[in-house]
C-alpha positions as CSV (number, residue, x, y, z in Angstrom):
1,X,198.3,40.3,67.7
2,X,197.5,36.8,65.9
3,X,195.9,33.9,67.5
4,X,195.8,30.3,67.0
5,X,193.6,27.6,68.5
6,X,195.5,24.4,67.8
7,X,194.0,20.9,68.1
8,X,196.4,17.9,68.9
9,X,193.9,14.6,67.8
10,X,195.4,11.6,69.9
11,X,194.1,9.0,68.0
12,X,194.0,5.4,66.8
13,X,194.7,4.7,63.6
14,X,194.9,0.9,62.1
15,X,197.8,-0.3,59.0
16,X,196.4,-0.2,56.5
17,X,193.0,0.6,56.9
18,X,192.6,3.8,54.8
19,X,189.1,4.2,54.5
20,X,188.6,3.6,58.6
21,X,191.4,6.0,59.0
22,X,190.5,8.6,56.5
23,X,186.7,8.7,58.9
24,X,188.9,8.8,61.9
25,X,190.4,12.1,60.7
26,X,187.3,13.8,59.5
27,X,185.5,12.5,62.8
28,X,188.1,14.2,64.8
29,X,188.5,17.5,62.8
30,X,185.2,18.0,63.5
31,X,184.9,17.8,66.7
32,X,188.6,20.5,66.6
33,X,186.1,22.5,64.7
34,X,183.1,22.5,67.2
35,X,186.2,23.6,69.8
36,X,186.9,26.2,67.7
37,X,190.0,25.4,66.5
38,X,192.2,26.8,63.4
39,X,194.7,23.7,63.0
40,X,194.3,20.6,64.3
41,X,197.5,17.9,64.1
42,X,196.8,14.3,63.8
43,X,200.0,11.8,64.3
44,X,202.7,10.7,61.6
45,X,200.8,8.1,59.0
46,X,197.8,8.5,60.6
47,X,196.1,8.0,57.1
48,X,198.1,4.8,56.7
49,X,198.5,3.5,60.3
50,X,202.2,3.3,61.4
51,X,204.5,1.6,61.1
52,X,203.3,0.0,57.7
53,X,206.6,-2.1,57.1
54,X,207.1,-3.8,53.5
55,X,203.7,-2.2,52.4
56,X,205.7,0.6,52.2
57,X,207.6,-0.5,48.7
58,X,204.1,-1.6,47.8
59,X,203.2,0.7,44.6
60,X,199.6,0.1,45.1
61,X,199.4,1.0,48.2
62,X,201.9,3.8,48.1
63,X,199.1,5.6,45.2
64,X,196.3,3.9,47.4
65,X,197.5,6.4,50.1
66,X,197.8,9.4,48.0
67,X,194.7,9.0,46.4
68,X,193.2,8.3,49.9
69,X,194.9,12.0,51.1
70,X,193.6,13.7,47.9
71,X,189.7,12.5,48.4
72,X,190.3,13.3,52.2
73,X,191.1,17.0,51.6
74,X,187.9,16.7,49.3
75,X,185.6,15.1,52.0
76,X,186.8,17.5,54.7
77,X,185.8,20.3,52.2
78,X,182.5,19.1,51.4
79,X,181.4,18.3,55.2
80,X,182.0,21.9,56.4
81,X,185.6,21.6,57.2
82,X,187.4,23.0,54.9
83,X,188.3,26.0,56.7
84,X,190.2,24.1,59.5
85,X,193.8,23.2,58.4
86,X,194.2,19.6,58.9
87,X,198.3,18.4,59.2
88,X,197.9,14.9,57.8
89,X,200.6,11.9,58.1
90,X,200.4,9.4,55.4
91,X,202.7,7.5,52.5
92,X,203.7,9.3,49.5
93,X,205.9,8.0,46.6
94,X,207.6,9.9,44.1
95,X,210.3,9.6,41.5
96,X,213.3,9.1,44.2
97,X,210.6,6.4,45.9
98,X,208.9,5.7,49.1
99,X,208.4,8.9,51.6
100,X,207.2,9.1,55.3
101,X,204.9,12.7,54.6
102,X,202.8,14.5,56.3
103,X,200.1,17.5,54.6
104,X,198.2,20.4,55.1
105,X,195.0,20.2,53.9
106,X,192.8,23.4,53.7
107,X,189.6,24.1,51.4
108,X,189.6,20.8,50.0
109,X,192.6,20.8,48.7
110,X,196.6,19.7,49.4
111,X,198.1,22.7,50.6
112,X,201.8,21.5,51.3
113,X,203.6,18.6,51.6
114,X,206.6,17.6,53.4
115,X,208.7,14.6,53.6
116,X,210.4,13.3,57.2
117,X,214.2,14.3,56.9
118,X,215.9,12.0,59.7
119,X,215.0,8.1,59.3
120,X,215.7,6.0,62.8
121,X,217.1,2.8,61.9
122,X,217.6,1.7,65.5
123,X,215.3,-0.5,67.6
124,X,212.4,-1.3,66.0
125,X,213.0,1.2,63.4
126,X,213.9,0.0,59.6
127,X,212.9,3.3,57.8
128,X,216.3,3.7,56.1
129,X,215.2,0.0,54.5
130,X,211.7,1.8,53.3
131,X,212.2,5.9,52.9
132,X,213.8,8.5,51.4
133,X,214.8,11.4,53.4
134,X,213.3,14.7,52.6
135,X,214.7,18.2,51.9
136,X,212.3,20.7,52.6
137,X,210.4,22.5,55.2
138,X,206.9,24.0,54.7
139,X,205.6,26.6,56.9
140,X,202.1,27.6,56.7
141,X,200.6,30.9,57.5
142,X,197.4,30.1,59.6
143,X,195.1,32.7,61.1
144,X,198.4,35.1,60.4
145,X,200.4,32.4,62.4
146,X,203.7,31.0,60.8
147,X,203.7,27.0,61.7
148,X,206.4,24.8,61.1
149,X,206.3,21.2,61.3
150,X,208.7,18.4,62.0
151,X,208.0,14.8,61.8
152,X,208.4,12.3,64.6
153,X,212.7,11.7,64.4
154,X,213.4,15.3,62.9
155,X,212.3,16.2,66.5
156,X,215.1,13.7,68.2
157,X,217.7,14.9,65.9
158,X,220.1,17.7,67.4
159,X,221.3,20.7,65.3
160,X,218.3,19.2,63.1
161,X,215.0,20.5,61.0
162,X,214.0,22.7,64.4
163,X,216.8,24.3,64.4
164,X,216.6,25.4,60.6
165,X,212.8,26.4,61.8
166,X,214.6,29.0,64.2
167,X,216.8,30.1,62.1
168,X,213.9,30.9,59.4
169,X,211.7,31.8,61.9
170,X,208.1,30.2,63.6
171,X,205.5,31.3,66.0
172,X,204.6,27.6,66.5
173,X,206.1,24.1,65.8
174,X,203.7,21.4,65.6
175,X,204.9,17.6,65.4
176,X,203.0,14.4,64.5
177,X,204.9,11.8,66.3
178,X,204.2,7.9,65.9
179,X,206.5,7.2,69.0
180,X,206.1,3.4,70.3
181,X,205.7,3.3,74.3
182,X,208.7,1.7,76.6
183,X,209.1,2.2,80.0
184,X,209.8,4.9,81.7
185,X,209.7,6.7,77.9
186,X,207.1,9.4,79.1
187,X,210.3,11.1,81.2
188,X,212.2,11.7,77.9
189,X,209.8,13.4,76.3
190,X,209.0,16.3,78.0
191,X,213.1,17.5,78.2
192,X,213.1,16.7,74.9
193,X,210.2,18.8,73.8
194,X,211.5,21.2,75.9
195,X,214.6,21.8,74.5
196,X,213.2,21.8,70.6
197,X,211.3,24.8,71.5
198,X,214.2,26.7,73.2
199,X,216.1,26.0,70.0
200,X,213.2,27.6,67.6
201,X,211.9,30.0,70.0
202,X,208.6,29.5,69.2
203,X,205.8,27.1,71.3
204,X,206.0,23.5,69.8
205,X,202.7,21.1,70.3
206,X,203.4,17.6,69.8
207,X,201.1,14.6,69.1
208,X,201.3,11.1,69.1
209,X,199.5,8.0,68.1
210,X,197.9,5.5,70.5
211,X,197.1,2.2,70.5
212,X,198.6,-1.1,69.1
213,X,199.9,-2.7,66.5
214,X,201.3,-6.1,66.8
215,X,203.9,-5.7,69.0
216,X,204.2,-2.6,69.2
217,X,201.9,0.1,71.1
218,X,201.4,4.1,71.4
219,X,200.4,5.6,74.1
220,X,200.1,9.4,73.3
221,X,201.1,11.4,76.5
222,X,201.1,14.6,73.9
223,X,202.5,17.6,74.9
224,X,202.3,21.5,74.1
225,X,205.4,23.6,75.7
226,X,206.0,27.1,75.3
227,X,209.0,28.8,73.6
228,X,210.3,29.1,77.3
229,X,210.2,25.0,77.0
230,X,207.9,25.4,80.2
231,X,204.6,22.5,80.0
232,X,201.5,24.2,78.8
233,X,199.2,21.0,78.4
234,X,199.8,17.0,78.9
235,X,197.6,14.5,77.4
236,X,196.7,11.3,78.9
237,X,198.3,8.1,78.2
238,X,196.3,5.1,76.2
239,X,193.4,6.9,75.3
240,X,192.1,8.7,72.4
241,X,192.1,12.2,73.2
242,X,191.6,16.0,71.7
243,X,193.8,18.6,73.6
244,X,193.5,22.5,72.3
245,X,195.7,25.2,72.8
246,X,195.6,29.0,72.7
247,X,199.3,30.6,71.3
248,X,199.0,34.5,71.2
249,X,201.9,35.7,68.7
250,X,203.3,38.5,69.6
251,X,205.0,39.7,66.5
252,X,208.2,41.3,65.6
253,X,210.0,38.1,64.1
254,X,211.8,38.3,61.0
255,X,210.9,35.6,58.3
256,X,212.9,33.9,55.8
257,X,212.6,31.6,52.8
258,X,214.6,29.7,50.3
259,X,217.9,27.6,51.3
260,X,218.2,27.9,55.9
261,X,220.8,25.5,57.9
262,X,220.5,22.6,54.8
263,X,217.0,23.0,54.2
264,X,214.8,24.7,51.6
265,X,212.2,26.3,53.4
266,X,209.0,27.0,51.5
267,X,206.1,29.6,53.1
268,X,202.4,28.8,52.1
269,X,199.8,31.4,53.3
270,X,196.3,30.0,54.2
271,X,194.7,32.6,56.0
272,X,195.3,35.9,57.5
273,X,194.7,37.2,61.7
274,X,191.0,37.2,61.8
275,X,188.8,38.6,64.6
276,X,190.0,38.6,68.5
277,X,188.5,35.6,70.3
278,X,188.2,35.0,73.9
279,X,191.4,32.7,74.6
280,X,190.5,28.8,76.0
281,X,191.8,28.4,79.7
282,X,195.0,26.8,79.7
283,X,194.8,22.7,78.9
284,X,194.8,20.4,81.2
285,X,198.2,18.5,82.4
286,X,197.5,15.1,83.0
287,X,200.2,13.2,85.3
288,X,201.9,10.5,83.9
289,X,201.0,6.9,85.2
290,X,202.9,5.0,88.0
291,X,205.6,2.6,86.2
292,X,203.4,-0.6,86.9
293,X,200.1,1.7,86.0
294,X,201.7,2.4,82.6
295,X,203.1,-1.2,81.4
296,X,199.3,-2.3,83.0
297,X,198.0,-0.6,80.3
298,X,200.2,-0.6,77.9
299,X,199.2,-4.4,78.0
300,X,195.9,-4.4,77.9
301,X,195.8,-1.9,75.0
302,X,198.5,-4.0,73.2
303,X,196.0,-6.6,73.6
304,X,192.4,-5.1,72.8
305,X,193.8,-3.5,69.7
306,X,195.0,-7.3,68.5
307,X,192.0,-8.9,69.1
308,X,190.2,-6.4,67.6
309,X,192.1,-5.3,64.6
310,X,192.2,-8.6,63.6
311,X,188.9,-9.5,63.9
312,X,188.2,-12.1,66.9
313,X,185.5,-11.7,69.3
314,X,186.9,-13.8,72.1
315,X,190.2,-15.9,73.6
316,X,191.5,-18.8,75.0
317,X,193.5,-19.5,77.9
318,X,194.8,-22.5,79.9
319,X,194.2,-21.6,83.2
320,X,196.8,-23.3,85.7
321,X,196.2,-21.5,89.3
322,X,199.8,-20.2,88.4
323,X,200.6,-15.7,88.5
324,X,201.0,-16.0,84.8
325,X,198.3,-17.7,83.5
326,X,196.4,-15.5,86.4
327,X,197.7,-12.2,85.4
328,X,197.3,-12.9,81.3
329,X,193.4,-13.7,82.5
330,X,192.9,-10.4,84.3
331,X,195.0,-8.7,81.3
332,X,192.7,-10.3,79.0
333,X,189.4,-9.3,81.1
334,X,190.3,-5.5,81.2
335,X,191.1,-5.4,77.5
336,X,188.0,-7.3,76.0
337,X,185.5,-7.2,79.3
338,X,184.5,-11.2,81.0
339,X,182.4,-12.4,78.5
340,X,185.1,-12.5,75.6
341,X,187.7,-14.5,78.2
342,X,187.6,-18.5,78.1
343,X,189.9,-20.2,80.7
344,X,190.4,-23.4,80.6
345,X,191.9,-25.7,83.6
346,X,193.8,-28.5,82.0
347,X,194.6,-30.9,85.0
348,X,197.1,-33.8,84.5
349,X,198.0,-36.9,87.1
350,X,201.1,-34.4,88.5
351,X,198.5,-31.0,88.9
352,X,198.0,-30.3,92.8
353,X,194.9,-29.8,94.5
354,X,195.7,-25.7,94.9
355,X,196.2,-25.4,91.0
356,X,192.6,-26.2,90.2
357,X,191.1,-24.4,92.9
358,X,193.3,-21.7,92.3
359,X,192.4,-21.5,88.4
360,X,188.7,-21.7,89.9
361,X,189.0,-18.8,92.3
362,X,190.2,-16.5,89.3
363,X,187.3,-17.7,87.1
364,X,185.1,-16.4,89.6
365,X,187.0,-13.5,91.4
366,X,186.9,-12.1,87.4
367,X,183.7,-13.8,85.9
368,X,185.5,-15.3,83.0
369,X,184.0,-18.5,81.5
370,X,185.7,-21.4,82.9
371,X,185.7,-25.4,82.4
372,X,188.0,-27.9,83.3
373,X,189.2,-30.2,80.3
374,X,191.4,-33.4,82.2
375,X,194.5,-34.6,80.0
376,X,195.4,-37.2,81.6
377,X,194.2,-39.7,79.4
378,X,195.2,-37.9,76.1
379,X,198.6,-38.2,77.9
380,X,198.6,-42.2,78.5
381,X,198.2,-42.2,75.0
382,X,201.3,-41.1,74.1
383,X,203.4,-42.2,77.0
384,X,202.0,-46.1,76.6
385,X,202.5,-46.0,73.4
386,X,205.9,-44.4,72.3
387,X,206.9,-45.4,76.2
388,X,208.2,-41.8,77.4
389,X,209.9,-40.8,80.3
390,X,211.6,-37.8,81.9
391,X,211.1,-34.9,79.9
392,X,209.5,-36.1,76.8
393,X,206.8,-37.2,79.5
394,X,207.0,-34.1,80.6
395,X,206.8,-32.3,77.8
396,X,203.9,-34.4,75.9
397,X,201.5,-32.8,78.7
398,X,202.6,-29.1,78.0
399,X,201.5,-30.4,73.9
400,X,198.7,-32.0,74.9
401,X,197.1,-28.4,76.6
402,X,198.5,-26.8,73.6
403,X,196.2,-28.8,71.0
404,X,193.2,-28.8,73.1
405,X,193.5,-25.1,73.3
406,X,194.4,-25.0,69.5
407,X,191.1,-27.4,69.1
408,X,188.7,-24.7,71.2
409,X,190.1,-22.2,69.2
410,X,189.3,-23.8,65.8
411,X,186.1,-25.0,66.8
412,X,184.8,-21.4,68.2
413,X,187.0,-19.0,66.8
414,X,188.4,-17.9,70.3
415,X,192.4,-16.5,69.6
416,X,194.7,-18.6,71.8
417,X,196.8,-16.7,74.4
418,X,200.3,-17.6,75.5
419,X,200.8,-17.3,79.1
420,X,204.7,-17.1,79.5
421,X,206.7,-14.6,80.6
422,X,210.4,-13.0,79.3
423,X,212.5,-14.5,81.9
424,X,211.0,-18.2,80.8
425,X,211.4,-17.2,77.0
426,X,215.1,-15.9,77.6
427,X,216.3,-19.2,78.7
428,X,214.0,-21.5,76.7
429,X,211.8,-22.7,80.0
430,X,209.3,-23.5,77.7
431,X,207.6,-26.3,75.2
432,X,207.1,-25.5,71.5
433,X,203.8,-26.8,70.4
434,X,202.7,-27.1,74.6
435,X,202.8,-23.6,76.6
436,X,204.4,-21.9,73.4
437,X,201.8,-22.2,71.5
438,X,198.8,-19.2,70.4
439,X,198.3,-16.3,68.5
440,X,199.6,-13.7,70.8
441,X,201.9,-13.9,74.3
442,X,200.4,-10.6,76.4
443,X,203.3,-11.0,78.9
444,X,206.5,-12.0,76.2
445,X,208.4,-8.3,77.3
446,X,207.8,-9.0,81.1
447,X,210.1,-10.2,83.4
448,X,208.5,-12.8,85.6
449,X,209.6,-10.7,89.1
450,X,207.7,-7.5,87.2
451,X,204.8,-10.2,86.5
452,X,204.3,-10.3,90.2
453,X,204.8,-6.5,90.9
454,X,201.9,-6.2,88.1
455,X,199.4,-8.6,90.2
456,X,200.1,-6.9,93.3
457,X,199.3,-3.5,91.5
458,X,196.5,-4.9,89.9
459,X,195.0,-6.2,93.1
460,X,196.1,-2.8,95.0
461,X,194.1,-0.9,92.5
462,X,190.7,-3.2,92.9
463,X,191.3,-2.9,96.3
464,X,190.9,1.1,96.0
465,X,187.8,0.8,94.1
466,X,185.7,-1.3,96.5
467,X,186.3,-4.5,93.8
468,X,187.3,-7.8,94.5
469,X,191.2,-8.1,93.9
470,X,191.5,-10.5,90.5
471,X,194.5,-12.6,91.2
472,X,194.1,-15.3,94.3
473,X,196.8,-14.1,96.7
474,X,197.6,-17.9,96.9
475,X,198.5,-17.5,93.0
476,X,200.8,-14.6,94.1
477,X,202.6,-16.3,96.6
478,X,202.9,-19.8,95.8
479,X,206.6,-21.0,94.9
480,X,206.3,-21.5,90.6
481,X,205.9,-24.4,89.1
482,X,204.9,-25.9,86.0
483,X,203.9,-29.1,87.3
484,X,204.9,-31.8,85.0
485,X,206.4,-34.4,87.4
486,X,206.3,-34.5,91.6
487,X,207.1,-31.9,93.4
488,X,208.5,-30.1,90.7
489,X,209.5,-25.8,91.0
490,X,210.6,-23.9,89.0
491,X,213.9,-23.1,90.8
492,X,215.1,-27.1,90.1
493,X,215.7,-25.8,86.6
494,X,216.2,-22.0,87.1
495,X,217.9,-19.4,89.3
496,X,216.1,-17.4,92.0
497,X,214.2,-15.4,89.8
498,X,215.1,-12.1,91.4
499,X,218.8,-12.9,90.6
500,X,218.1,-14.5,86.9
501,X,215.7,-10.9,86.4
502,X,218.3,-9.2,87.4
503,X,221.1,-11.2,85.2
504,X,218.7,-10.9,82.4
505,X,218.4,-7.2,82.5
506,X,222.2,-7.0,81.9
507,X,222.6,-9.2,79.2
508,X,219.5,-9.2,77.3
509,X,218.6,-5.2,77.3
510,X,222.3,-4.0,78.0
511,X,223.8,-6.3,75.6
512,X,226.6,-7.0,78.2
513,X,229.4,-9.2,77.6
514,X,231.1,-12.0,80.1
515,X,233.3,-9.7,81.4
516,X,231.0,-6.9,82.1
517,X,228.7,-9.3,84.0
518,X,231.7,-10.5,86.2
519,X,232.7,-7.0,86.4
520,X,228.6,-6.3,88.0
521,X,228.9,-8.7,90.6
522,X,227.4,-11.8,88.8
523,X,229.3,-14.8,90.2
524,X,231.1,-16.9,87.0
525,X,229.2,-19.9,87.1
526,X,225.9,-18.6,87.3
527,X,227.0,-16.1,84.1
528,X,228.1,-19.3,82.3
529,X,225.0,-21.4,83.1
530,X,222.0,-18.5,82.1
531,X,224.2,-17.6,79.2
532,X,224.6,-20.9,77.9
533,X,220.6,-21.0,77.9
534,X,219.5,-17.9,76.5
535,X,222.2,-18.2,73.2
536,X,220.6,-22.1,72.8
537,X,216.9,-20.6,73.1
538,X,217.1,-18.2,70.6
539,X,215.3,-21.0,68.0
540,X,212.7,-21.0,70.2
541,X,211.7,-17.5,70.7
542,X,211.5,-17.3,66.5
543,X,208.5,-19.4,66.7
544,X,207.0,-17.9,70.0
545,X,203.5,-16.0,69.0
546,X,204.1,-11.7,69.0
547,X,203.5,-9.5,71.9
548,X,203.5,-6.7,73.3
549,X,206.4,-4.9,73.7
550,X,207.3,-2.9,76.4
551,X,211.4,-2.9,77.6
552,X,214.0,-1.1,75.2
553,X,215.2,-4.7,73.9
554,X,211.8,-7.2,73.3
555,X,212.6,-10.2,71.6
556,X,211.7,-10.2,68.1
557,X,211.3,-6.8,67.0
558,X,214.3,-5.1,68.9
559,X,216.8,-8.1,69.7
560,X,217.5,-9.9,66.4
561,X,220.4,-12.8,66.6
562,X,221.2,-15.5,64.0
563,X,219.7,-19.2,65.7
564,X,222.5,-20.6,64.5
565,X,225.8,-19.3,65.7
566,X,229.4,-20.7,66.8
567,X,229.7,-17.2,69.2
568,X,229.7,-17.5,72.8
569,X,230.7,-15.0,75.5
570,X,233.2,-16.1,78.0
C-alpha cells in the first residue's frame, strides 16, 4: 500500500521579493525534509508574494519570476533537497500572456506546471484584469501516490477542476491557497474543503498564506480532510507554520489521462512506493480564534508586516486619552514590541484635564515612549491671523496635530499612524490633512462599537495573563469626543453609535438601498441624514492612508464608487 508524508508550509511571503521568497521556500522544505516528508505545498505565488497587481503585466518581472522558479528547482537540488517534491506558486507568462501557476519541482528540475483555471474578479479580486485561465491538470506520481492540485479559486468553483480530478482519478488533492482573512471566513472553509474532497474521493490538504500585504492580510488556518470530508489536521491562524500529514492509499482506483470534464489532464511520475515507514500521529487541530481574538490579530499582523516590509523601525501616534487613539497604541505595541511605539499628547486650549492623563496612563500601562507637544499656540497663529471661527477653528487644530506628527516623522523616520475608525470614515467625521493624515490607519475596517468590544477583549486577555490591562477603563467608558470646542461629543454630530454601526452595516457591506433600510426598521429620517453623509464622504476616504482590511466590504479595495456622482438613494 503507498504512503505519503505531505508538508503544508504556512508561510510569509513578501511582493515582490523573489530572492527573500525563493530562501523562504528552501528554508522550509528543509525543515519538510528533516520531518520526513515526500511533498511539501507552499501557498499560490509564494515565489512572487500575492497578490502582485500591475506587476503582473510587467514583462520583466513576469521572466524575473520564472527565472527565479528555474534557479529555485536548482538550489533545492544542490542543498540536498532534491528528492522532496516541492509544489511552488509563482508568475509565469507565455504566448497567450500573464498566468497565475504553480510547479512541481523535483531533482532540480521543473517537473510540471499548471496554470489557475477559475479567475475571481469579485472583492478585492481583479485577476480577470491580469491572467489567463489555464486548461490543464497535472498529476504527479509521488512515492506511488497520484496528487492532483488545484489552485486557490479552482477550489471555490462548483462542478469545477476537483471534480475533473475525480473523474480522472487522485489519491490526494493538494491546494495552495492565497485566501485574504475576513471575519468569521475561518467557518467557510472547512465545509468547503469538505465538500471538494467528497467530490474527488480522495483526502485534499490545503495551504494558505499568512501575513500582510497592504491592506490585505492571510491568516493560514490550513486544513487537511479526508476523502470522507472529515478534519484530519487544522493549522493555526497568523502564524508561520509546518503541518504534516500521513495518507495511506489504498489502491484499486482506475486512472485516466488526456481530455476529463473540460480539462486535459496530464500524469507525471516522480517516484515509485518506497519502503513502509512508521506513520506520524495524526496532526494537530488547532481551534479557531474567538471573533474579537481573530480581527485582534488580524490587526496587529496587518500592521507588523507594513512596517516591516516597508522598511521603518518605529511609529508615530497622537495620543488623545480617546479608545481609538488607545486601542491603535496597544495595536501598535503588540505588533512592533514598546520601544518602536511614539505617542504623542497634542493638547489644545479645548483638551480636558482626563484626555492628557488619560493619554498618560496608556503610555505607562504599555511602556510606549510618550511626550506631550502643546498646540495651542501653533493654533493662535492661524486663527489671529486668517480670523477663524466655528469649524475652520476647529478644524486648523486637527491640522496642526497632523503636521507636527508629519514633522516627528520626517525628522526620525517614525511612520505616522491614523487613529480613526470605519464608522468616522463612512460619514466623513474626520479632517483631511488633521486626524486623516499618516501612512497607514490600523483601525479603517473597524466599526467604532467593535473598537470598544476589541479594548474590552484586549484588557480581558491581559487580565488572564497576570498583566496590566493596556487601555485606561476611563478611555473605555468615557462618552467620545474629539474635543475641538466646549463640551463637544461626538453624538452633537453623529447618531448613537450603536444605531449608526448598525445602519452602516446595511448600507455600507450589504449594499442596501432606501427602501430596504426602511423595510429593516431604520426610521426615514435617520436613513436620509447617514446616507446623505457617507455618499458626500466618499472624496475623503480616497485620500485616507490604507489599512487593514477585515469586513467583506473595506473601503478602498472592496467598495469602489465614483466621488463624484448625481445618484442618491431615496
Amino acid at each position: 500500500m503507498p504512503q505519503l508524508r505531505i508538508a503544508l508550509a504556512q508561510v510569509n511571503a513578501t511582493v515582490g521579493d523573489l530572492g527573500g521568497n525563493a530562501s523562504l521556500v528552501l528554508e522550509w522544505t528543509r525543515k519538510a525534509r528533516e520531518g520526513g516528508a515526500h511533498l511539501v505545498v507552499f501557498p499560490e505565488m509564494v515565489l512572487t508574494g500575492y497578490p502582485v497587481e500591475d506587476l503582473a503585466i510587467r514583462t520583466s518581472f513576469a521572466r524575473a519570476s520564472s527565472e527565479a522558479l528555474e534557479a529555485l528547482a536548482g538550489s533545492l537540488d544542490a542543498a540536498g533537497l532534491g528528492e522532496v517534491a516541492a509544489v511552488v506558486g509563482y508568475l509565469d507568462r507565455d504566448s497567450e500572456g500573464p498566468r497565475n501557476a504553480a510547479a512541481v519541482l523535483h531533482g532540480g528540475r521543473v517537473v510540471a506546471r499548471q496554470f489557475k483555471h477559475h479567475l475571481p474578479n469579485y472583492g478585492v479580486f481583479d485577476e480577470r484584469r491580469y491572467f489567463k485561465p489555464g486548461s490543464s491538470l497535472d498529476v504527479v506520481r509521488v512515492n506511488g501516490v497520484e496528487v492532483g492540485l488545484v489552485i486557490c479559486e479552482d477550489l471555490w468553483q462548483d462542478g469545477g477542476p476537483v471534480t475533473a480530478l475525480g473523474a480522472a482519478g487522485v489519491d490526494v488533492v493538494v491546494s495552495p491557497n492565497a485566501s485574504p482573512y475576513e471575519r468569521k471566513k475561518d467557518d467557510q472553509r472547512l465545509p468547503l474543503v469538505a465538500r471538494r474532497a467528497a467530490e474527488a474521493r480522495a483526502p485534499l490538504a490545503y495551504c494558505n498564506l499568512v501575513g500582510g500585504q497592504d491592506e490585505l492580510v492571510f491568516d493560514g488556518d490550513s486544513l487537511v480532510v479526508s476523502a470522507e470530508g472529515q478534519l484530519i489536521g487544522r493549522a493555526p491562524q497568523f502564524v508561520e507554520h509546518l503541518m504534516f500529514a500521513d495518507f495511506d492509499v489504498p489502491g484499486g482506483l482506475e486512472y485516466a489521462e488526456g481530455r476529463v470534464g473540460g480539462f486535459e489532464v496530464r500524469r507525471v511520475a516522480l517516484s515509485d512506493a518506497g519502503p513502509a515507514y512508521e506513520p506520524l500521529p495524526a496532526p494537530r487541530v488547532f481551534e479557531p480564534l474567538s471573533d474579537e481574538a481573530e480581527v485582534w490579530h488580524a490587526l496587529v499582523t496587518g500592521l507588523r508586516d507594513y512596517v516591516h516590509k516597508n522598511g521603518f523601525r518605529s511609529v508615530v501616534l497622537g495620543l488623545s486619552g480617546g479608545i481609538d487613539s488607545a486601542v491603535v497604541a496597544a495595536l501598535a505595541v503588540d505588533a512592533l514590541g514598546a520601544d518602536a511605539v511614539y505617542g504623542v499628547s497634542m493638547p489644545s486650549s479645548y483638551s480636558s484635564e482626563h484626555s492628557r492623563s488619560d493619554a498618560s496612563d496608556m503610555a505607562a500601562r504599555t511602556g510606549l515612549h510618550f511626550t506631550t507637544e502643546p498646540i495651542g499656540e501653533m493654533v493662535s497663529v492661524y486663527v489671529d491671523q486668517l480670523e477663524l471661527t466655528g469649524l475652520a477653528e476647529e478644524n486648523i487644530q486637527a491640522r496642526c496635530r497632523g503636521m507636527l506628527l508629519m514633522a516627528l516623522s520626517n525628522q526620525h523616520g517614525h511612520l505616522v499612524l491614523a487613529t480613526g475608525n470605519k464608522s468616522e470614515l463612512a460619514v466623513g467625521y474626520s479632517t483631511i490633512y488633521g486626524d486623516a493624515v499618516g501612512g497607514y490607519a490600523p483601525i479603517k475596517d473597524v466599526l467604532k462599537t467593535l473598537v470598544w468590544d476589541l479594548a474590552r477583549w484586549r484588557n480581558a486577555e491581559a487580565e488572564k495573563r497576570g498583566e496590566t490591562p493596556p487601555i485606561p477603563e476611563n478611555s473605555i467608558s468615557k462618552p467620545p469626543s474629539a474635543e475641538l470646542r466646549p463640551g463637544q461629543v461626538d453624538t452633537d454630530s453623529l447618531p448613537d453609535y450603536e444605531l449608526l454601526d448598525d445602519l452602516l452595516d446595511d448600507y455600507v457591506e450589504g449594499d442596501k438601498g432606501y427602501d430596504d433600510l426602511l423595510a429593516a426598521g431604520f426610521a426615514p429620517e435617520l436613513v436620509d441624514r447617514v446616507l446623505r453623509m457617507v455618499d458626500r464622504a466618499e472624496y475623503k476616504r480616497r485620500q485616507y492612508p490604507p489599512g487593514t482590511k477585515i469586513s467583506n466590504k473595506a473601503f478602498g479595495r472592496d467598495r469602489r464608487l465614483p466621488i463624484t456622482s448625481g445618484w442618491r438613494e431615496g
